[in-house]
Backbone as a printed PyTorch tensor [residue, N CA C, xyz], in Angstrom:
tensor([[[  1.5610,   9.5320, -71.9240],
         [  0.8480,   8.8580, -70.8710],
         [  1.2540,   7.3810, -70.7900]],

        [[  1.3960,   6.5670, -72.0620],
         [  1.7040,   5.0060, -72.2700],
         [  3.2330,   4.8840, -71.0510]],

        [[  3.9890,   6.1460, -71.9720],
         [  5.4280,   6.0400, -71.1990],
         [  5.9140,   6.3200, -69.3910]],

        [[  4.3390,   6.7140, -69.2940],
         [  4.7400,   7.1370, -67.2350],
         [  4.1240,   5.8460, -66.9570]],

        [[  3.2250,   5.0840, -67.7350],
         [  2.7350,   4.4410, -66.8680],
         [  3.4070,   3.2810, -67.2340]],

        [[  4.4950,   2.9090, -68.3930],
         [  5.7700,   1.7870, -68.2830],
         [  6.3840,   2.2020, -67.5340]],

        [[  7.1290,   3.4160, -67.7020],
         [  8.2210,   3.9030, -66.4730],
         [  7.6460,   3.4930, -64.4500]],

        [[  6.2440,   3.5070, -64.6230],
         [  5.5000,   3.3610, -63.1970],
         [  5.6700,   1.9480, -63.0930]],

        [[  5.2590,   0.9850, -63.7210],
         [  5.2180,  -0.1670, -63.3620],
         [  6.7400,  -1.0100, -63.3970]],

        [[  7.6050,  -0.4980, -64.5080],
         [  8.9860,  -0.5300, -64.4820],
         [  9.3130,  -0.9560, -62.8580]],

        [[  9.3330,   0.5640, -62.4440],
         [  9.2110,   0.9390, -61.4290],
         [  9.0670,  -0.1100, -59.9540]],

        [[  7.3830,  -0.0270, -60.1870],
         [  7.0430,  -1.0120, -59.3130],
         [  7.7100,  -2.7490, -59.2860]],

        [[  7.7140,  -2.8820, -60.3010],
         [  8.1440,  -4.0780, -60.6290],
         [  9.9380,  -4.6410, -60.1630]],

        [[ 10.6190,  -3.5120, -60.1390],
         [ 11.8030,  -3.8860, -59.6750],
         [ 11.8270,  -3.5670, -58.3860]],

        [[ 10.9970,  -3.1200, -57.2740],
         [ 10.6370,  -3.1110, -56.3830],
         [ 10.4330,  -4.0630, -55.4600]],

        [[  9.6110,  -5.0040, -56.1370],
         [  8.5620,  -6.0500, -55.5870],
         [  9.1810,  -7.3840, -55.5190]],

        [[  9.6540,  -7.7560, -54.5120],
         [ 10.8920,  -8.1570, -54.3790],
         [ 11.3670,  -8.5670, -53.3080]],

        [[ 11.6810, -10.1070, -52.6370],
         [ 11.8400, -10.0610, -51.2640],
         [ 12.9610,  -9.7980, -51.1230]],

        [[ 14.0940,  -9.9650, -52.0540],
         [ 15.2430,  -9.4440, -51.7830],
         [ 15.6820,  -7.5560, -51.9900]],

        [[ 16.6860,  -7.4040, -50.5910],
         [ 16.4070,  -5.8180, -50.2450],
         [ 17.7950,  -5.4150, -51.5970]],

        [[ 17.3400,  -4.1470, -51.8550],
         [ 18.2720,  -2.9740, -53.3160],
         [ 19.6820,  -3.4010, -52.8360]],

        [[ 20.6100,  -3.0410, -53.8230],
         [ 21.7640,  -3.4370, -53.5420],
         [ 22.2690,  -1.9490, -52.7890]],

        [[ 23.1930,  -2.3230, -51.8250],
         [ 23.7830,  -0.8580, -51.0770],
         [ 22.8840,  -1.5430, -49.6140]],

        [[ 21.8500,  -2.1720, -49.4320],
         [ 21.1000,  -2.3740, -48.2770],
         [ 21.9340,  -3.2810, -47.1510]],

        [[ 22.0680,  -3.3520, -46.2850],
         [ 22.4750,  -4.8600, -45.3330],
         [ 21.6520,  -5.4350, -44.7540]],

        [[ 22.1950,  -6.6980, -44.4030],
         [ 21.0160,  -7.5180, -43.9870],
         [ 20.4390,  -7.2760, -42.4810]],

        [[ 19.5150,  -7.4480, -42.4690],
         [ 18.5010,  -7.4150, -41.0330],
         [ 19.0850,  -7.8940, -40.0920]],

        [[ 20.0640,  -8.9680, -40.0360],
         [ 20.3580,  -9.4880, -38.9150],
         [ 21.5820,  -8.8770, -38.7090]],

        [[ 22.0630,  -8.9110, -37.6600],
         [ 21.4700,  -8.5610, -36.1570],
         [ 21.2740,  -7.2450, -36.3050]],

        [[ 19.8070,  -7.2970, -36.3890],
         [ 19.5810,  -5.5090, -36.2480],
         [ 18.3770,  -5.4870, -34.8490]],

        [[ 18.4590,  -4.5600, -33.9800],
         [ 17.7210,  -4.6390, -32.7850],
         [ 18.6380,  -5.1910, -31.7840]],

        [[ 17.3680,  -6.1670, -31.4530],
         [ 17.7530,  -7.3290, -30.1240],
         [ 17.1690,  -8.6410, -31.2490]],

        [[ 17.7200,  -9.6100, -30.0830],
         [ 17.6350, -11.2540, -30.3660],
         [ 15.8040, -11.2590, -30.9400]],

        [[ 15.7790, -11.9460, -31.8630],
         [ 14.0330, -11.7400, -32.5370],
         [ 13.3760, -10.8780, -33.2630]],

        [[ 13.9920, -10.0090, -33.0910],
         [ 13.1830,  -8.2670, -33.4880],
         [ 13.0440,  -8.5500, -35.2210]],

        [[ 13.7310,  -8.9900, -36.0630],
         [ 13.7200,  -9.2800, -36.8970],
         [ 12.8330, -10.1450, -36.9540]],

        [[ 12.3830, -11.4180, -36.6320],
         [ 11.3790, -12.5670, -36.6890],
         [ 10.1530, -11.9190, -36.5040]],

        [[ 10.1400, -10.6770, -35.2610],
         [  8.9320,  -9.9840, -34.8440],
         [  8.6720,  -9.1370, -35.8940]],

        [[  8.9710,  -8.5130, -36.8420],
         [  9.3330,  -7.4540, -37.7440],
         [  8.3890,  -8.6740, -39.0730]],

        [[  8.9430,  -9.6010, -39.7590],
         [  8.4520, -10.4160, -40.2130],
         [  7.3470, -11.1390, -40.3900]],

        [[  7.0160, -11.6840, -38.7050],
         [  6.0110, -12.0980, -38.4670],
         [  4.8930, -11.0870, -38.4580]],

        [[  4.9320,  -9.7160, -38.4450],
         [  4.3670,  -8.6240, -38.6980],
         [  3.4810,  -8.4740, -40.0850]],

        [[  4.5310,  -7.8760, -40.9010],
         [  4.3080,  -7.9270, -41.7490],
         [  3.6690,  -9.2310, -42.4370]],

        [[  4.4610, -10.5900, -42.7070],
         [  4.0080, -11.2670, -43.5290],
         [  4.9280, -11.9320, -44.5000]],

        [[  4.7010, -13.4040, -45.4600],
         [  5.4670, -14.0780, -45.8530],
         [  5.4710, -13.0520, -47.3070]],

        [[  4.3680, -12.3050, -47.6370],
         [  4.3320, -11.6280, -49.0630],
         [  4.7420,  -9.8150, -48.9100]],

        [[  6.1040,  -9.8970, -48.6990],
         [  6.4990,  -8.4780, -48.1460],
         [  7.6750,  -8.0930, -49.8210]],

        [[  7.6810,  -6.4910, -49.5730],
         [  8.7590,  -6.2070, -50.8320],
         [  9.6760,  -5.2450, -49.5880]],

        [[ 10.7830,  -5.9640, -49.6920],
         [ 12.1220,  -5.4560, -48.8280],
         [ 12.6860,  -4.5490, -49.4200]],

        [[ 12.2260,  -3.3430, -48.7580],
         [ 12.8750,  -2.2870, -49.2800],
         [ 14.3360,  -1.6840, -49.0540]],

        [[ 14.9800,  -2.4510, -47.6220],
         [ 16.5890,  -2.6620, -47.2760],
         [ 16.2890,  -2.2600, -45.9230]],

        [[ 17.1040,  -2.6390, -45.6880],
         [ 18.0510,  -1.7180, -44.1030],
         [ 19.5190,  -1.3280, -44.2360]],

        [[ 19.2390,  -0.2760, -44.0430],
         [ 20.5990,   0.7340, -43.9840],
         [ 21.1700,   0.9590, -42.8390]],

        [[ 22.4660,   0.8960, -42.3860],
         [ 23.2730,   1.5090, -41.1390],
         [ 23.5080,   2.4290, -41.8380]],

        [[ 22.9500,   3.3930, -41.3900],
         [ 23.3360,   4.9810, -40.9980],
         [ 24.4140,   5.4550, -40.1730]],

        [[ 25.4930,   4.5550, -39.0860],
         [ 26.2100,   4.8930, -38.7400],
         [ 27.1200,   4.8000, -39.3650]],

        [[ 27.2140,   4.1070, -40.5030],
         [ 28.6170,   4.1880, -41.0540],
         [ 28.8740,   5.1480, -42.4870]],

        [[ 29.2290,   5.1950, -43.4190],
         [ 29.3690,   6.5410, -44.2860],
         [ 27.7340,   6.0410, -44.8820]],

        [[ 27.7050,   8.0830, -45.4820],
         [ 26.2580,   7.8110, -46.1440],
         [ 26.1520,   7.0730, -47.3730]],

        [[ 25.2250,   6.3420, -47.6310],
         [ 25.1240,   5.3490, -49.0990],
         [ 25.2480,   6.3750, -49.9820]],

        [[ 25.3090,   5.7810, -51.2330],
         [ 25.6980,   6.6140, -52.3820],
         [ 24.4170,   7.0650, -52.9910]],

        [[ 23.9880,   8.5580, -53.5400],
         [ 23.0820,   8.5420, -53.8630],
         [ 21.6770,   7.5610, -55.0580]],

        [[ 22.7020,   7.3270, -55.2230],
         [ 21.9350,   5.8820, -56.3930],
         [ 21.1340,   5.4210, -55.4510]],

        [[ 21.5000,   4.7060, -54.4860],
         [ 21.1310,   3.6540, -53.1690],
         [ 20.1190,   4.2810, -52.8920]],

        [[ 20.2700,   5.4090, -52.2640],
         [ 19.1070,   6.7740, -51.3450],
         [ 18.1920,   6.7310, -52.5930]],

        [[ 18.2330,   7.0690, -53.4680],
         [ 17.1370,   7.0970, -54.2640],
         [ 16.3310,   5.6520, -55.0000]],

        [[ 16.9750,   4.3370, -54.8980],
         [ 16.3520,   3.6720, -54.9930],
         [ 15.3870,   3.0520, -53.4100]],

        [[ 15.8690,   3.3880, -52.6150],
         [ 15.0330,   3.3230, -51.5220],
         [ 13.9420,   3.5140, -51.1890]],

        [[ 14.2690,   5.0420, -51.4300],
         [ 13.2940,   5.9620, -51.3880],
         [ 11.8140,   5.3730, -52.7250]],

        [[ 12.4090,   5.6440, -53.5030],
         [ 11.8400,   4.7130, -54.7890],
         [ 10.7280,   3.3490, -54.1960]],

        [[ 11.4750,   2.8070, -53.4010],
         [ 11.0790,   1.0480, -53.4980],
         [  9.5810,   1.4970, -52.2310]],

        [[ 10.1030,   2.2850, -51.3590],
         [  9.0350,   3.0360, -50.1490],
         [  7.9650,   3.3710, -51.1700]],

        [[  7.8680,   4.5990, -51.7610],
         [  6.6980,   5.1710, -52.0870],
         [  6.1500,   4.5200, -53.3570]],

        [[  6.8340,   3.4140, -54.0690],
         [  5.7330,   2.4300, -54.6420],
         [  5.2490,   1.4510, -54.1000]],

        [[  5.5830,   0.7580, -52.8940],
         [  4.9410,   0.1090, -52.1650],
         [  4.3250,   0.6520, -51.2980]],

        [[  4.0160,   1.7710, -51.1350],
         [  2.9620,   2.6010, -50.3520],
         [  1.7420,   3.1430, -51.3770]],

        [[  2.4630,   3.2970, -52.7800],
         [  1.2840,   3.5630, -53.6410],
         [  0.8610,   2.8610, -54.0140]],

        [[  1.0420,   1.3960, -54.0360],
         [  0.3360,   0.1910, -54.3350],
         [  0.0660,  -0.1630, -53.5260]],

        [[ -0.1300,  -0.2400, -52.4180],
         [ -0.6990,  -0.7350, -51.5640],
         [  0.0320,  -1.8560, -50.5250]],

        [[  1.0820,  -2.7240, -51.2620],
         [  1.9460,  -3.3680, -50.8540],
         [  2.4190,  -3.9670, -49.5710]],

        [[  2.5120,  -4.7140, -49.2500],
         [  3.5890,  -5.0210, -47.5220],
         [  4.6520,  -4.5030, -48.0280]],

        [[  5.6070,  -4.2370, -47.2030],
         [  6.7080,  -3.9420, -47.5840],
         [  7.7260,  -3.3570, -45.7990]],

        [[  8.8820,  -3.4740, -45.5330],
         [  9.5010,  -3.3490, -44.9790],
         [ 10.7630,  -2.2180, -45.2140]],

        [[ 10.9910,  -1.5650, -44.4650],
         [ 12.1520,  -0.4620, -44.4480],
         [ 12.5720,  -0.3350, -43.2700]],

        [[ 13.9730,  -0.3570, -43.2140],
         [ 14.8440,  -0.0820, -41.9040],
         [ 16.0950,   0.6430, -41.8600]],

        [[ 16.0730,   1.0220, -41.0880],
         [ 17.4690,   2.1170, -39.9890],
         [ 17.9500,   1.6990, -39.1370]],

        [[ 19.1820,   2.2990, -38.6720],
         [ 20.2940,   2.2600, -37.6490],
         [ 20.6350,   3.7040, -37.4750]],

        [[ 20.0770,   4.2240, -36.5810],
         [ 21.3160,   5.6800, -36.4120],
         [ 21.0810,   6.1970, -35.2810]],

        [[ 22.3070,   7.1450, -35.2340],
         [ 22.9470,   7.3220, -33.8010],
         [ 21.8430,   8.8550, -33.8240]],

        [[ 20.9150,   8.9490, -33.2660],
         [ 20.0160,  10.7070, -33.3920],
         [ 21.3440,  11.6940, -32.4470]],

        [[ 20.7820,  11.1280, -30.5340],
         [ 22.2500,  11.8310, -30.2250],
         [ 22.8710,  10.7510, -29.1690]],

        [[ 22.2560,  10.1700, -28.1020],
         [ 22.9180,   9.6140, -27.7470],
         [ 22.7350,   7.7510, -27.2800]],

        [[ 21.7270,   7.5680, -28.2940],
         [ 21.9570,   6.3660, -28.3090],
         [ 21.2730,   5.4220, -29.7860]],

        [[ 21.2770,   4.3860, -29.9060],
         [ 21.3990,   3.9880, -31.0560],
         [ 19.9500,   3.5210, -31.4990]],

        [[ 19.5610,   3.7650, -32.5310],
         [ 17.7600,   4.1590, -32.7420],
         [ 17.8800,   3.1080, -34.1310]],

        [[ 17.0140,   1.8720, -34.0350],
         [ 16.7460,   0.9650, -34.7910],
         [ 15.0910,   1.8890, -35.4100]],

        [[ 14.8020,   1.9060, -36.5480],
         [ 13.4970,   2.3590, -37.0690],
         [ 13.3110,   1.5520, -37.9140]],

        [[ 12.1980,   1.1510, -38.1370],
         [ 11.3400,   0.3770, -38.9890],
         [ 10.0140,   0.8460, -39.4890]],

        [[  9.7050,   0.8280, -40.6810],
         [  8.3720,   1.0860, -41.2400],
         [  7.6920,   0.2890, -41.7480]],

        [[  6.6110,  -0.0320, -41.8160],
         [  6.0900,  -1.5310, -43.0140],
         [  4.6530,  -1.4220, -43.1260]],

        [[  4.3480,  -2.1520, -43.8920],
         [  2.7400,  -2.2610, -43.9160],
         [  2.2230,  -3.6640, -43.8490]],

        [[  1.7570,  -3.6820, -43.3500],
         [  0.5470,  -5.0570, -42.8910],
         [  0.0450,  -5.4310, -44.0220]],

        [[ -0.2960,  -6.5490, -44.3340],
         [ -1.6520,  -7.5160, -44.9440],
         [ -2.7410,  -6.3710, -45.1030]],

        [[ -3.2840,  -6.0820, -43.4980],
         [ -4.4290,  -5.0620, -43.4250],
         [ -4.0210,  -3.7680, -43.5870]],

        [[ -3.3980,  -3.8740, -44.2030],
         [ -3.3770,  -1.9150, -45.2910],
         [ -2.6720,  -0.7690, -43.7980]],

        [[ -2.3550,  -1.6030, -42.7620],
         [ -1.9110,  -0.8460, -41.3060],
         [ -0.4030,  -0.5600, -41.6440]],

        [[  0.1010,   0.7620, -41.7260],
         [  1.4370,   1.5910, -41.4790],
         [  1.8710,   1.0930, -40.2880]],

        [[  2.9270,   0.7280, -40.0240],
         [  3.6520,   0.6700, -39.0950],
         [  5.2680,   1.3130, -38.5290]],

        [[  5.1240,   2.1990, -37.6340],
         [  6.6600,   3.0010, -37.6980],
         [  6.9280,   2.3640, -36.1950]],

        [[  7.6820,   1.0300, -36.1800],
         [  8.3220,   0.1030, -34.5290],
         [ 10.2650,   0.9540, -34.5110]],

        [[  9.9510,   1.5400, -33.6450],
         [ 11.3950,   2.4190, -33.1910],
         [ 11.9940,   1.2550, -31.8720]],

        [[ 13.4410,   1.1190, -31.9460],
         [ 13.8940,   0.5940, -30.5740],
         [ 15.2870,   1.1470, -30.7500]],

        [[ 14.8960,   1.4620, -29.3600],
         [ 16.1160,   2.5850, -29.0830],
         [ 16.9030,   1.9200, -27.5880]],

        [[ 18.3000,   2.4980, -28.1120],
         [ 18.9780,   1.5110, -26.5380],
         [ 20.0670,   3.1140, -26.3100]],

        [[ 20.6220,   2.7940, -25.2990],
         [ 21.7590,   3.6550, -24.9660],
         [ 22.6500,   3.1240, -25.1830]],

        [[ 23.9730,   3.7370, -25.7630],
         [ 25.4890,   3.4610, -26.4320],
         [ 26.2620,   2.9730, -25.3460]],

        [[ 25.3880,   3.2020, -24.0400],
         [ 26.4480,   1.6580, -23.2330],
         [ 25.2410,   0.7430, -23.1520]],

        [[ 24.1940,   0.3510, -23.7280],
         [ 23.7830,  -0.9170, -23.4880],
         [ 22.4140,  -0.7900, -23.1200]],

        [[ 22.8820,   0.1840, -21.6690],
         [ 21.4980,   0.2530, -20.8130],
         [ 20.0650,   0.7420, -21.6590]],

        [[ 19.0230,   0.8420, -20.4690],
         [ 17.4930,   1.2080, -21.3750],
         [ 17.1750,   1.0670, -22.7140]],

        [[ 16.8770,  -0.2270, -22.7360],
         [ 16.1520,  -0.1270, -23.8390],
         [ 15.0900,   0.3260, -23.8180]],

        [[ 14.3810,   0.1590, -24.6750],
         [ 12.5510,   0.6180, -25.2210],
         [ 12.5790,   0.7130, -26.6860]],

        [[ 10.8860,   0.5150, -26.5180],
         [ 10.1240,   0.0030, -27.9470],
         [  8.8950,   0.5570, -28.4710]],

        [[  9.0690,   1.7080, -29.0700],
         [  7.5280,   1.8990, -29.0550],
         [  7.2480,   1.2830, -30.5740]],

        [[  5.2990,   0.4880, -30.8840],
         [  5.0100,   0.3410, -31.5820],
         [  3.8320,   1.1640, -32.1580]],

        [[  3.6820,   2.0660, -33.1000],
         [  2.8780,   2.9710, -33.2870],
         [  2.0940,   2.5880, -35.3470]],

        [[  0.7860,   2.5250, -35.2470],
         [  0.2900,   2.8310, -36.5420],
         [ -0.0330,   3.8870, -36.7580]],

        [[  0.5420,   4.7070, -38.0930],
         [  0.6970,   5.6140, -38.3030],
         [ -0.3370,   6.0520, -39.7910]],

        [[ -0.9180,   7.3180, -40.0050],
         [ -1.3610,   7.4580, -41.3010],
         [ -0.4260,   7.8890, -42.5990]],

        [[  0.4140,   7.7220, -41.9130],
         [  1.7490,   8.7500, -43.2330],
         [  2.8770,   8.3640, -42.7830]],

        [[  3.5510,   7.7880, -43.6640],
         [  5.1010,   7.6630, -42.9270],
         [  5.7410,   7.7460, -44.8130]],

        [[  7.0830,   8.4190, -44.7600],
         [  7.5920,   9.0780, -45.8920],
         [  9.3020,   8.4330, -45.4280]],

        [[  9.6940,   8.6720, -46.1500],
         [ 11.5930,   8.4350, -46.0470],
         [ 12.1810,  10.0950, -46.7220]],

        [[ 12.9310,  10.1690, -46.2890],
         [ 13.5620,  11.3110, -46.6620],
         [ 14.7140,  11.0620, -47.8990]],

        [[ 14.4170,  11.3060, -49.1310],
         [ 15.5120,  10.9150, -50.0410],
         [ 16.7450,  11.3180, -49.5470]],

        [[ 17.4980,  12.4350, -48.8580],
         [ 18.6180,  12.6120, -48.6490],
         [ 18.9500,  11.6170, -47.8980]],

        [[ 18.3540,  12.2250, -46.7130],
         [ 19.2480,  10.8460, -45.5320],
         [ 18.4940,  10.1650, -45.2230]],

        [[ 17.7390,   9.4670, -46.0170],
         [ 16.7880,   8.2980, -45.5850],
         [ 16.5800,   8.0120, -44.0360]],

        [[ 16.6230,   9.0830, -43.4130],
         [ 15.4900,   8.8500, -42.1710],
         [ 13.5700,   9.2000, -42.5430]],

        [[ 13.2110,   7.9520, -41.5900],
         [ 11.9440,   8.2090, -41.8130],
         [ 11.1610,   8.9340, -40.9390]],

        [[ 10.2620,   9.2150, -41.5180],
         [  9.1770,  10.6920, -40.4880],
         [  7.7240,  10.0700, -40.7740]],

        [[  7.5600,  10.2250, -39.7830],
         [  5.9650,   9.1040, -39.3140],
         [  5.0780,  10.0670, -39.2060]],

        [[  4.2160,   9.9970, -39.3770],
         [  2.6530,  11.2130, -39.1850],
         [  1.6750,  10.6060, -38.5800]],

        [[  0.9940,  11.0880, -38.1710],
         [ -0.2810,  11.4300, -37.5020],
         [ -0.4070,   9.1830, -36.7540]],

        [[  0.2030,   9.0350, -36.0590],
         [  0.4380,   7.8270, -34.8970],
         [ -0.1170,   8.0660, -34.1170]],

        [[ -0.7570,   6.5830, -33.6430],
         [ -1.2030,   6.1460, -32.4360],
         [ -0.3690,   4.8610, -31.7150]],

        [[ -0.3340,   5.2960, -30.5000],
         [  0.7090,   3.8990, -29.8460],
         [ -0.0740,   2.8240, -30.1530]],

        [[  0.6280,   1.4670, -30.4570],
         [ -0.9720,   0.3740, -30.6770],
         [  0.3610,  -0.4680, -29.3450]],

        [[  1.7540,  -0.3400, -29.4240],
         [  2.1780,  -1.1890, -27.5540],
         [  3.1990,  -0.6500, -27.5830]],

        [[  3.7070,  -0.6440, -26.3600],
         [  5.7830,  -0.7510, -26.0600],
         [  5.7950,  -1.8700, -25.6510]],

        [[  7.3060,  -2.2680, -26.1360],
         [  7.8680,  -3.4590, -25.9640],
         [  7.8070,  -4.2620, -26.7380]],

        [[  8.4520,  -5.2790, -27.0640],
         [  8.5850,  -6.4100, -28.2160],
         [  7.1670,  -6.7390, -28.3610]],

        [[  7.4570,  -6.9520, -30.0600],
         [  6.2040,  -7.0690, -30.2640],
         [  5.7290,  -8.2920, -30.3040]],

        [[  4.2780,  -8.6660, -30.4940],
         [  3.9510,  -9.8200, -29.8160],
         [  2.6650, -10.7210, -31.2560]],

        [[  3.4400, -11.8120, -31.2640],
         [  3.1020, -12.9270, -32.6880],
         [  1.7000, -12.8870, -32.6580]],

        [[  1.3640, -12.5710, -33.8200],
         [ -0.6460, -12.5980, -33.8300],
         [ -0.7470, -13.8410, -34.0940]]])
């Protein structure tokens, strides 16, 4: 029992962390112009960066996928802010995903999706009761959401 609950906080502890796992890239330019500042200003100055991954380019190495995955569900079991992000192509246009948690204990799964020439964007912002990462291909799957807006999100 002593040893799950070093291995747990181990755990948590290399987690907690504003800087994102190694294998991650940086946030910028991910979205549009701000989305990142909006993403931030969201969450909060006391967040644990769990990375952002481009998914369009080869898959990370499993080490990576599993520390991800890792850094997600201890900052969801602690309660944590914390941030997670995507890039990937679903089919035909390019799908920015984000997950995080608020100050106020609020899930957040903000999707912005554009078309691969440019056109239509959109934004939906949804709080969600469950949102998980998928250890293989670290896409995330959101549960039981409510829209809270579309469109950029807007500085409390």
């Amino acid at each position: 029992m002593r040893l799950l609950a070093l291995v747990s906080s181990m755990l948590l502890c290399s987690c907690a962390t504003a800087t994102p796992p190694p294998g991650a890239h940086a946030w910028n330019p991910t979205g549009y112009e701000g989305f990142v500042e909006s993403i931030d200003a969201l969450v909060g100055p006391t967040v644990v960066d769990c990375g952002f991954f481009d998914l369009l380019e080869r898959k990370p190495a499993s080490k990576v996928r599993r520390k991800a995955h890792a850094c997600v569900e201890q900052a969801i079991t602690a309660g944590q802010t914390f941030k997670y992000g995507t890039l990937r192509l679903p089919i035909d246009s390019f799908a920015t995903e984000v997950i995080a948690r608020t100050a106020d204990g609020k899930l957040w799964m903000i999707a912005y999706d554009i078309m691969i020439d440019g056109e239509a964007p959109q934004q939906w912002n949804q709080i969600c009761q469950k949102v998980v990462v998928d250890p293989r291909t670290m896409i995330i799957n959101a549960q039981g959401c409510v829209e809270e807006s579309t469109g950029r999100l807007v500085a409390k």
